[in-house]
C-alpha positions in Angstrom: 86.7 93.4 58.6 87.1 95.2 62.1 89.5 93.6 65.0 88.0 93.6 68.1 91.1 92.6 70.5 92.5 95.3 72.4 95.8 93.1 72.7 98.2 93.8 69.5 99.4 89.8 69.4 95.5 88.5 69.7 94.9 91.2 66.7 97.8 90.5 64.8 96.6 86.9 65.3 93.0 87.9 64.3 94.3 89.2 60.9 96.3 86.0 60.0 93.5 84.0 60.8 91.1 86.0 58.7 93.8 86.0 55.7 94.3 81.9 55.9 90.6 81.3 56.0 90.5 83.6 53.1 93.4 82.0 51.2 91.7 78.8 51.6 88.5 80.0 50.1 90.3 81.1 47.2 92.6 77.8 46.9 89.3 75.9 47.6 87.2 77.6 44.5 90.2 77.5 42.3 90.8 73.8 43.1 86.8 73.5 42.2 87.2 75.2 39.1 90.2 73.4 37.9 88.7 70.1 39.2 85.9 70.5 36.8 88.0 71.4 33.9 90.4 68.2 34.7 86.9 66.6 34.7 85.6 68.1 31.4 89.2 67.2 30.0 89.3 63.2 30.8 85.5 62.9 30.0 86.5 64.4 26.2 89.3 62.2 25.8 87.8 59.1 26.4 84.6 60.5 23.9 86.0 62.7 22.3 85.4 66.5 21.5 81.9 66.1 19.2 80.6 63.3 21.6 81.3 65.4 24.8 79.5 68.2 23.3 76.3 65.5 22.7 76.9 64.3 26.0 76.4 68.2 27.8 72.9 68.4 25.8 71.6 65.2 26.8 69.3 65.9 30.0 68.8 61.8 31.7 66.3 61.1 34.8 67.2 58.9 37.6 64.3 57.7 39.5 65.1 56.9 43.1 67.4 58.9 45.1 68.7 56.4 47.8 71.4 53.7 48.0 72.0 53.3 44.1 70.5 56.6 43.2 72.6 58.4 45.5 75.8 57.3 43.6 74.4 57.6 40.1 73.5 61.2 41.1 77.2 61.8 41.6 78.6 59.5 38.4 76.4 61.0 36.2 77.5 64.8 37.3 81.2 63.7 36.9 80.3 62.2 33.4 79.0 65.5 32.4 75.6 65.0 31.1 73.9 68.3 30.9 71.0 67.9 32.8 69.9 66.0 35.2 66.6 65.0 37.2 65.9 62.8 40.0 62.8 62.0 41.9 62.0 59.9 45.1 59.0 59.7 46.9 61.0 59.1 50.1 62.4 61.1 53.1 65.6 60.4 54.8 65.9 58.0 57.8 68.5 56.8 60.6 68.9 53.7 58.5 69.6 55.2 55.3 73.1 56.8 56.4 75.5 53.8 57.0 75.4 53.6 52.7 73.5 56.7 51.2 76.4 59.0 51.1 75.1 61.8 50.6 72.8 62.3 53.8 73.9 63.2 57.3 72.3 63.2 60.9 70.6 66.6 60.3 69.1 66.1 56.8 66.6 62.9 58.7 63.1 63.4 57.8 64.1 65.6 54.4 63.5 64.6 51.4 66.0 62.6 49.5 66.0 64.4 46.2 66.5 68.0 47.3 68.6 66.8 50.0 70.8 64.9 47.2 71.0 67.9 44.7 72.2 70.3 47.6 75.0 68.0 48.7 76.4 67.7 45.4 76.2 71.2 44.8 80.0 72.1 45.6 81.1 69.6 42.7 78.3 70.1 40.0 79.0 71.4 36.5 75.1 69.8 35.6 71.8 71.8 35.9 69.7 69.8 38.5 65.9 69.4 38.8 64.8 67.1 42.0 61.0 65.8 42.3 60.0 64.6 45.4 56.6 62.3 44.5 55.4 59.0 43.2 56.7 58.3 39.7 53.5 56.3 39.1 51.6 59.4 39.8 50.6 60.1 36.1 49.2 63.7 37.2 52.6 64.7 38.5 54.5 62.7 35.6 52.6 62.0 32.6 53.9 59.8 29.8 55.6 63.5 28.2 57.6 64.1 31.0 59.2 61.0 30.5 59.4 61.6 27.0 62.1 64.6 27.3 64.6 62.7 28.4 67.4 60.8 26.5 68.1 58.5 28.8 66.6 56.6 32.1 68.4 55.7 35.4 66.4 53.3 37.6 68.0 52.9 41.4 64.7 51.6 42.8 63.7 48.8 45.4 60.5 48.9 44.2 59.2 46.0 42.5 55.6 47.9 41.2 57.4 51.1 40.7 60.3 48.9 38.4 57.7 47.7 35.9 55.8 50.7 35.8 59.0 52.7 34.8 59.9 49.8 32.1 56.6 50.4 30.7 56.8 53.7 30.3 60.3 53.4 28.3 58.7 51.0 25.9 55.7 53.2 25.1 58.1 56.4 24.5 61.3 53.6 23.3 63.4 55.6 25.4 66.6 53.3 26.7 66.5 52.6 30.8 69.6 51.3 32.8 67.9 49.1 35.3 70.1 48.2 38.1 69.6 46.2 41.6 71.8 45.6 44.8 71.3 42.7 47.7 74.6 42.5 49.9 77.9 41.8 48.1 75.5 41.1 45.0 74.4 43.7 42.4 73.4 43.8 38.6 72.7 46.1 35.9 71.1 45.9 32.5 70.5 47.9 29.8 67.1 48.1 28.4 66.5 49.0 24.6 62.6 48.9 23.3 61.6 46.7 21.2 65.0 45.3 20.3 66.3 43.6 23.8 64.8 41.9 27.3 63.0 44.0 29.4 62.5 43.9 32.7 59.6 42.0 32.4 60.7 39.6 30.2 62.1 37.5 32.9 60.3 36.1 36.3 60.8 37.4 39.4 60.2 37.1 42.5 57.2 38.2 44.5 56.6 39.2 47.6 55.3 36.9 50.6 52.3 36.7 51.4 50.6 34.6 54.3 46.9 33.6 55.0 45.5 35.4 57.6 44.5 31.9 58.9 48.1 30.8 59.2 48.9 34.6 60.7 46.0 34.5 63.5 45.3 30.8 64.2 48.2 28.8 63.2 51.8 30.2 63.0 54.6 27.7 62.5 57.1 30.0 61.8 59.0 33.0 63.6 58.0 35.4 60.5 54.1 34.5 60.8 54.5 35.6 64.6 56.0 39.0 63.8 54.0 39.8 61.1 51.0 38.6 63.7 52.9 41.2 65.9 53.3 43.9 63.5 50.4 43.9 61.1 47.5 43.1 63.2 48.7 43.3 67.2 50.5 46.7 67.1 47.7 48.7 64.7 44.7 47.3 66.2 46.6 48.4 69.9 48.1 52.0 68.8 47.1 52.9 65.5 43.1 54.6 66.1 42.7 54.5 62.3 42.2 50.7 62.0 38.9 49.4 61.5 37.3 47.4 64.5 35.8 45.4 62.2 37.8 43.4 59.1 36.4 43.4 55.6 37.2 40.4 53.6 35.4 37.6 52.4 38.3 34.7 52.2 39.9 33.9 55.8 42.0 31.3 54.0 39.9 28.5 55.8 36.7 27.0 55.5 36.3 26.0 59.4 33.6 28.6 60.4 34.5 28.2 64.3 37.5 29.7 63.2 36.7 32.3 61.1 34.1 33.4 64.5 36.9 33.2 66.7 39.3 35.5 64.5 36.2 38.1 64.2 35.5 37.9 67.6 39.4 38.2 68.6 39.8 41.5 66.5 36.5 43.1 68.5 38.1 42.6 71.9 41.0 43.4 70.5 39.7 47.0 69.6 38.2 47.1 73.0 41.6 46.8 74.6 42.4 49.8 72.5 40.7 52.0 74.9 42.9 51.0 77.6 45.9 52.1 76.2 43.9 55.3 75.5 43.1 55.8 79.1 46.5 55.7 79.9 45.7 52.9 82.5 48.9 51.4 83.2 47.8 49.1 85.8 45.3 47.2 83.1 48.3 46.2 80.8 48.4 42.6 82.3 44.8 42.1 81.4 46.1 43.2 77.6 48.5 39.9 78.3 46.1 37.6 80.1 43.6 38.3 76.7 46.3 38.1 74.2 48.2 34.9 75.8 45.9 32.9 77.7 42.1 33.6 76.7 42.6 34.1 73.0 45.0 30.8 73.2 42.7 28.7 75.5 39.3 29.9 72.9 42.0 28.7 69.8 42.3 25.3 71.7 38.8 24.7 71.7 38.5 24.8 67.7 40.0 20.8 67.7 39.9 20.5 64.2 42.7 22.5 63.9 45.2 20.2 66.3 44.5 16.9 64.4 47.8 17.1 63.1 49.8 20.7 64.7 51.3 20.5 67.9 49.2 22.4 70.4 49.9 25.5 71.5 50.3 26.3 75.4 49.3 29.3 76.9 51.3 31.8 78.7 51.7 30.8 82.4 49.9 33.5 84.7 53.4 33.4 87.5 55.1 35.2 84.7 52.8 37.7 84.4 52.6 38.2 88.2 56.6 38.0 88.2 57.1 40.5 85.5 54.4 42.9 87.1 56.6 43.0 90.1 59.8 43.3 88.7 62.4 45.6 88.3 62.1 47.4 84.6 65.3 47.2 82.6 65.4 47.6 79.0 67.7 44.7 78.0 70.1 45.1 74.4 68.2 44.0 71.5 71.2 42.0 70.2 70.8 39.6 73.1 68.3 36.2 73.4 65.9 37.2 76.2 64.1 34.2 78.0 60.8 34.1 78.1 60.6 36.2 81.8 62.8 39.0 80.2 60.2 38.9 77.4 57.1 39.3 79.5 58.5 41.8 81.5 60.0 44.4 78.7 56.7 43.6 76.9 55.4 45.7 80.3 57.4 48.2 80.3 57.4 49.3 76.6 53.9 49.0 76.8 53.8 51.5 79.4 55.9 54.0 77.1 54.1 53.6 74.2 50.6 54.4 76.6 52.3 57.5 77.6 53.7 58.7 73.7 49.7 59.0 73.1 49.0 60.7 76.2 51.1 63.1 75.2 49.6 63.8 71.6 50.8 61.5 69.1 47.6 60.3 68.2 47.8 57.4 66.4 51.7 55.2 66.1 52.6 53.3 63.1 55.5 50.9 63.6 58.7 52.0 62.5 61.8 49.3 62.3 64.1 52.6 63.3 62.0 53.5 65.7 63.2 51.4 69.4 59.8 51.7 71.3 57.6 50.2 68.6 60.5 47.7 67.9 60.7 46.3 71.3 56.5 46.2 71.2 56.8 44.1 68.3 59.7 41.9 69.1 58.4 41.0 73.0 55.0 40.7 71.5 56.5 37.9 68.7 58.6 36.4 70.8 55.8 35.3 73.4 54.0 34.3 71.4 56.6 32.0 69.4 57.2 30.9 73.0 53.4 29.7 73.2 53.6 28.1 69.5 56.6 26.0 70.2 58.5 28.4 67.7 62.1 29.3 68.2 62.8 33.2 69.3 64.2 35.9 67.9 66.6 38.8 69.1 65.5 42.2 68.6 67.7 43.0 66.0 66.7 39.4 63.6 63.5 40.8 64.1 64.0 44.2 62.8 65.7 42.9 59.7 62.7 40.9 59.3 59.8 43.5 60.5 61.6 45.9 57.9 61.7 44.0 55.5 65.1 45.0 55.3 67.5 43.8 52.3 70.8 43.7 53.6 72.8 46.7 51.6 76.4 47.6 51.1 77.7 51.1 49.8 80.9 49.7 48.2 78.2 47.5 46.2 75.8 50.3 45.3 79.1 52.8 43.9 80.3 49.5 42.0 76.9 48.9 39.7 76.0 52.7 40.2 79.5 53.1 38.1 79.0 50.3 36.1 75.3 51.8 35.1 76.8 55.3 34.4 79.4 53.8 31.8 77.3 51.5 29.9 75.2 54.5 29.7 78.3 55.6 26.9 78.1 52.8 25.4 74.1 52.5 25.1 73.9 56.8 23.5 76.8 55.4 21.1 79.3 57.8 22.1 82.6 55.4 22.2 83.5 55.6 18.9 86.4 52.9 19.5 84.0 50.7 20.5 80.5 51.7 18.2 77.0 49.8 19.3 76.1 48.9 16.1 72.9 46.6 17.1 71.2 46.8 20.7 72.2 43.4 21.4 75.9 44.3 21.2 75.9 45.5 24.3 76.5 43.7 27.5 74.4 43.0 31.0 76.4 43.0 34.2 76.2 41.4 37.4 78.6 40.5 40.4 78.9 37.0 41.1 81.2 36.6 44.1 78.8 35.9 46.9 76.6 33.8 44.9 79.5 31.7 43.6 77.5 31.8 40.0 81.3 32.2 38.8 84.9 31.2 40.3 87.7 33.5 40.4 85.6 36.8 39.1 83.9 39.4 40.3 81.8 40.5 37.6 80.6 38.4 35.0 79.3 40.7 31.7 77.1 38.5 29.4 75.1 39.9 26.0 72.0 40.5 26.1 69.2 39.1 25.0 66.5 39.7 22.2 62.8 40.2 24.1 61.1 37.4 25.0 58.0 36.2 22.8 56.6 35.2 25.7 56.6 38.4 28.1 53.7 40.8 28.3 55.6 43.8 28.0 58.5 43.7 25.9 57.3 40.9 23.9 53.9 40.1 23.0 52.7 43.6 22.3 53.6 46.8 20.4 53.3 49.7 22.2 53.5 53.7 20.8 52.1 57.3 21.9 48.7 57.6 19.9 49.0 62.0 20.0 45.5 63.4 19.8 43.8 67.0 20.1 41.0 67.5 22.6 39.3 68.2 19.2 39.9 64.8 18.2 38.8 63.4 21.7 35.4 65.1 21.3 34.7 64.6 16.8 36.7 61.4 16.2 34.5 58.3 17.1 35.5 55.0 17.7 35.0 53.4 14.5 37.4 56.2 12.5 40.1 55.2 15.3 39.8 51.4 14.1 40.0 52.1 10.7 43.3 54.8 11.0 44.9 51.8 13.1 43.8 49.2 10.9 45.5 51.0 8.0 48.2 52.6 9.1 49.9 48.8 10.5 47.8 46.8 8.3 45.6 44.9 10.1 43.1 42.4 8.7 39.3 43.0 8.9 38.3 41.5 12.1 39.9 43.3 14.9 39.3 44.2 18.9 40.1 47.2 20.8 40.3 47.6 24.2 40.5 50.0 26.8 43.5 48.6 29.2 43.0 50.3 32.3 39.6 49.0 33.0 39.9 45.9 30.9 37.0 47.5 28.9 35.6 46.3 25.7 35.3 48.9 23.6 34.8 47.0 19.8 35.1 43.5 17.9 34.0 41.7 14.8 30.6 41.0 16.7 30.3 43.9 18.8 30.4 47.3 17.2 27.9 49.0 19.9 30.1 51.8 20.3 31.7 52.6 17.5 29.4 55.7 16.1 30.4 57.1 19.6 33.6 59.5 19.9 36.1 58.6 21.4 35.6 60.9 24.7 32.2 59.7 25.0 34.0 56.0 25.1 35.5 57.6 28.4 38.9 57.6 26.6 41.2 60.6 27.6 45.0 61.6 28.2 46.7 58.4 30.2 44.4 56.2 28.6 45.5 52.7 27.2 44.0 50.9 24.5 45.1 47.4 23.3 44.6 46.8 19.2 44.4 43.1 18.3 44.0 40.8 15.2 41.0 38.9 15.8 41.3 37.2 12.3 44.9 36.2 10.9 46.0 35.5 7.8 46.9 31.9 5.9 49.3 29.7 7.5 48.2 30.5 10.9 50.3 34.2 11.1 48.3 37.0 12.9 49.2 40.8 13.3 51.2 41.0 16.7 49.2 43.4 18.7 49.7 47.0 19.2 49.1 48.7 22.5 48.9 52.8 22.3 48.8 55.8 25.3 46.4 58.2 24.2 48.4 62.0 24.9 46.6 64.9 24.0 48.6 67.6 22.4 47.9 71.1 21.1 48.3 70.5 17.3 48.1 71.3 14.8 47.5 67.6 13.6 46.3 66.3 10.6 43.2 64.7 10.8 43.4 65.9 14.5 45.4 62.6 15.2 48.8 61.0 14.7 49.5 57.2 15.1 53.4 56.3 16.0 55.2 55.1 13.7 55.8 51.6 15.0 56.3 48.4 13.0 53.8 45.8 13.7 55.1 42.3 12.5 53.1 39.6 11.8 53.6 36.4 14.0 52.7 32.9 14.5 50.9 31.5 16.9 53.7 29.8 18.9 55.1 33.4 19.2 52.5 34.4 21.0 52.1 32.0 24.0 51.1 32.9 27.1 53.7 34.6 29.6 54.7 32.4 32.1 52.5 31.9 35.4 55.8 33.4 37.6 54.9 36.8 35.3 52.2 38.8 37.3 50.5 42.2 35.9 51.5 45.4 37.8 48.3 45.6 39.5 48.7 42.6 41.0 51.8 44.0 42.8 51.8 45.8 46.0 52.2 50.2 45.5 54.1 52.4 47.9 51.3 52.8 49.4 50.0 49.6 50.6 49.3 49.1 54.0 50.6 45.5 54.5 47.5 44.3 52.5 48.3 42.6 49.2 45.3 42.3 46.4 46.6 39.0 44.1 43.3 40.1 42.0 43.5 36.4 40.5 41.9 36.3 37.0 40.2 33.2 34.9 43.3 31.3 33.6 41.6 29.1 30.7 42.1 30.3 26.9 38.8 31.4 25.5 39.5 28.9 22.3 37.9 31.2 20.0 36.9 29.6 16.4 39.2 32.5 14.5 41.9 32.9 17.3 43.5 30.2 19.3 45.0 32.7 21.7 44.0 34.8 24.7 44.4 38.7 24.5 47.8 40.2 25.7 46.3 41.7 29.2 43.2 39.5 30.0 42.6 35.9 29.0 38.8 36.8 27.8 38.8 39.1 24.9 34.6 39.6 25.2 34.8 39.9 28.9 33.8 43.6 29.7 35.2 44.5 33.0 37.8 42.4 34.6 36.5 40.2 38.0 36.8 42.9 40.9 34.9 40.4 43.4 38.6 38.4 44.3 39.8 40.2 47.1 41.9 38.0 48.6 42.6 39.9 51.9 43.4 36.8 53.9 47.1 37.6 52.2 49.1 39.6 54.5 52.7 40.8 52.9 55.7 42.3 54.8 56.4 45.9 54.5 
């Protein structure tokens, strides 16, 4: 290194400097080095030396990389495991760094899983893959992607992406640590295939929806105004994607003056669109005289719908004329504004927003972190909960609301994150003090402080449970991998599939098959139209499902429990070109396989990652077809000879929160 100072001192001071900094590097790698042996050291003497060496081959995925998967990125790197991948779909925002740890001010907008595995870099002993994507994407992660791992971390918030990832741990009977976090409140369960609850097994709860009625013509709370504000006001105003004209056929009402008026609302609506395109500033209290006296005068004139609401009242025209002419301030969004504050920040942020598009962002979408279209939406709610007789909101009850936001607390997320990663011991068997010697041995957890579910404990740790008879996933079905060459796709036709099935699990004569992912018939004991066809001419490929069913039974009412098998094509050699899983398929009665409970949606019925604020219930026929053979309705749709599931129920009058 060359000193630059002219002055002896300043070099002499130069050259210490240099040699500190360089000391420290050396102190700070050593300190890393012996950190990880100290590491290596504790980890073996809890497992001991053969378990520790298991423990470095295992590779285990985590999917989600924010609040939880943040921390179970870090305990699983000081457990040791060899290898580790994590994948979000997500990139980093404002909001995520008062808990996700692992994220700073310059990583915003990054993506969480490459930005995770480069902070932890100093401290990991563990080779690290990050994905950033969809884990539904079955293109990017097919069902043998999962398959390579030994074990599955889920850290998700995601109810769709949840039961998708427990599905694909029962087909493959790989074990998942499923964990959750709301608050001071947090749990975690293991999941073992076919031998304890899955996710599934028990109800939860969905997301809200509202009719679009209730949303546009009728809102009696504050949420039905924000969502009115959020979903509908803000896209139809600044978003130049949304359709002028809505496409559903179910307005949750039957009152056809109301249905015009909602239709006719929307056009105008649009047509005020191309004032905030123009940049007009001066036309923005005709946006408020439409939205808060016309619209509300027209909804007046429907009397039907006031025989037994309160009436709304429209905005008075003196405070748009006051707010026009007053002095713009931009008022803190913890605060109550009254109902001129309102009006007149409703003005002004209009006014910014109108000049963001000038400028060249194209199209907005509201963004809870981002102030402009907060405010928008808040003012926008808030007048017209003022009209409705509703009470107000501040800004900030409205942003936890318009973001959907579940409250979260990191000292929560490191608590089940840590409780997840050491379960995880006990789930691969490697305690020997304290061996798992049947699934059900090994415990659930979940805090129960701030729900007062117990007194004078943090943590309550029951055993789990069998699976539930009952539950479509974990219970009423038997699922396995059905591997198969493209050979096999193209010479093996349907009726040689029935027949490997039917003897390899022993199934009785009369059988169905069907093909999941359209709800397809493919065969049955009186429809056998396709069974000379091969199997890729039945449009079955990789990723496809098909659900195996006994159709007949055997004496004293017992039928084959029903098998459901991904179809994964493989390179072979095979014999026969095919190989079923070896999966036991018990026989049941008929009480075992009742219907899952109504609370116990399908995943399609579930809003994706990438819904829009739309939510398609896709509502299906819930009467038993009381066949003369069978009693009961397939596992996945309640009519067995139905060909193609009822795509006609699009109930778009449901609007959900983001």
């Amino acid at each position: 290194m060359t000193y630059l100072a002219l002055n002896p001192s300043t070099r002499l001071l130069q050259m210490k400097l240099h040699n500190g900094i360089k000391s420290m590097k050396c102190a700070y790698i050593e300190a890393l080095g012996s950190s990880s042996m100290a590491r290596e050291s504790n980890i073996v003497k809890i497992v001991g030396q053969e378990n520790h060496k298991k423990l470095r081959s295992f590779k285990c995925l985590i999917v989600g990389a924010g609040g939880i998967g943040s921390e179970l990125l870090k305990d699983c790197i000081l457990m040791d495991f060899g290898e580790i991948h994590i994948v979000d779909l997500d990139t980093i925002d404002l909001s995520n760094l008062n808990r996700q740890f692992l994220f700073r001010q310059r990583d915003i907008k990054q993506p969480k899983s490459t930005t995770a595995v480069k902070a932890v870099q100093h401290f990991n002993n563990s080779k690290l893959i990050p994905y950033q994507g969809n884990v539904m994407d079955t293109t990017q992660f097919p069902l043998a992607w999962f398959g390579q791992f030994d074990i599955i971390f889920n850290g998700l918030d995601n109810l769709a992406a949840r039961r998708y990832v427990n599905k694909m741990t029962q087909f493959l009977g790989k074990p998942l640590l499923e964990s959750g976090t709301s608050g001071f409140d947090g749990y975690i369960q293991p999941i073992i295939p076919g031998q304890t609850e899955c996710f599934d097994c028990t109800p939860k709860e969905t997301p809200k929806t509202f009719p679009v009625c209730t949303i546009r013509s009728t809102p009696s709370q504050p949420v039905h105004c924000i969502v009115w504000a959020k979903n509908f006001l803000f896209n139809q105003l600044f978003n130049t994607d949304t359709p002028a004209n809505e496409n559903t056929n179910d307005w949750g009402t039957e009152d056809q003056a109301e249905i015009e008026r909602i239709k006719q609302e929307t056009n105008e609506l649009h047509d005020l669109q191309k004032i905030i395109l123009t940049n007009d500033d001066s036309r923005i209290n005709d946006i408020l005289v439409k939205l808060f006296i016309r619209d509300i005068e027209k909804l007046l004139q429907i009397e039907n719908l006031w025989k037994t609401r309160t009436k709304p009242s429209p905005l008075d025209q003196t405070l748009i004329d006051k707010a026009s002419k007053a002095e713009l301030q931009n008022p803190s969004l913890s605060s109550l504004w009254d109902i001129q504050e309102q009006v007149t920040e409703f003005i002004r942020v209009t006014k910014v927003l109108m000049q963001r598009i000038h400028e060249g962002e194209k199209s907005l979408e509201f963004d809870k972190d981002d102030e402009d279209t907060l405010r928008f939406v808040s003012t926008a709610a808030n007048i017209r909960s003022h009209i409705f007789n509703i009470p107000v909101k501040t800004g900030f009850d409205i942003k936890q609301i318009a973001g959907n936001i579940i409250p979260a607390i990191a000292t929560t997320n490191a608590v089940i994150a840590g409780l997840s990663t050491l379960t995880a011991l006990r789930v691969l068997n490697l305690l020997s003090y304290a061996p798992t010697k049947k699934a059900t041995d090994l415990n659930m957890a979940f805090t129960a402080k701030a729900s007062n579910l117990s007194m004078g404990r943090y943590i309550s740790n029951p055993k789990l449970a069998p699976p539930n008879p009952a539950c479509p996933v974990g219970g009423k079905v038997c699922r396995g991998v059905l591997k198969i060459t493209e050979k096999g796709l193209n010479e093996i036709n349907l009726s040689k599939l029935i027949d490997f099935i039917r003897e390899k699990y022993e199934y009785p004569e009369e059988t169905s098959i069907i093909d999941t992912s359209n709800q397809r018939l493919l065969a049955d004991y009186d429809f056998d139209d396709l069974e000379c066809k091969t199997l890729a001419d039945c449009k079955l490929h990789a990723g496809s499902v098909v659900l195996f069913s006994d159709e007949e039974g055997v004496d004293g009412g017992s039928y084959r429990k029903a098998i459901e098998l991904y179809i994964e094509t493989v390179k072979g050699p095979l014999e026969n070109e095919i190989n079923l899983p070896d999966v036991v398929v018990p026989l049941v009665t008929v009480s075992e396989q009742a219907p899952a409970t109504e609370e116990q949606e399908e995943p399609s019925q579930l809003k994706s990652e990438t819904d829009k604020g739309i939510i398609d219930l896709g509502s299906e026929d819930e009467t038993s077809t009381a066949g003369k053979k069978r009693p009961l309705v397939d596992i996945e749709t309640n009519d067995a000879k139905r060909i193609k599931l009822d795509q006609d129920d699009n109930n778009d009058d449901l609007i959900e929160l983001e």
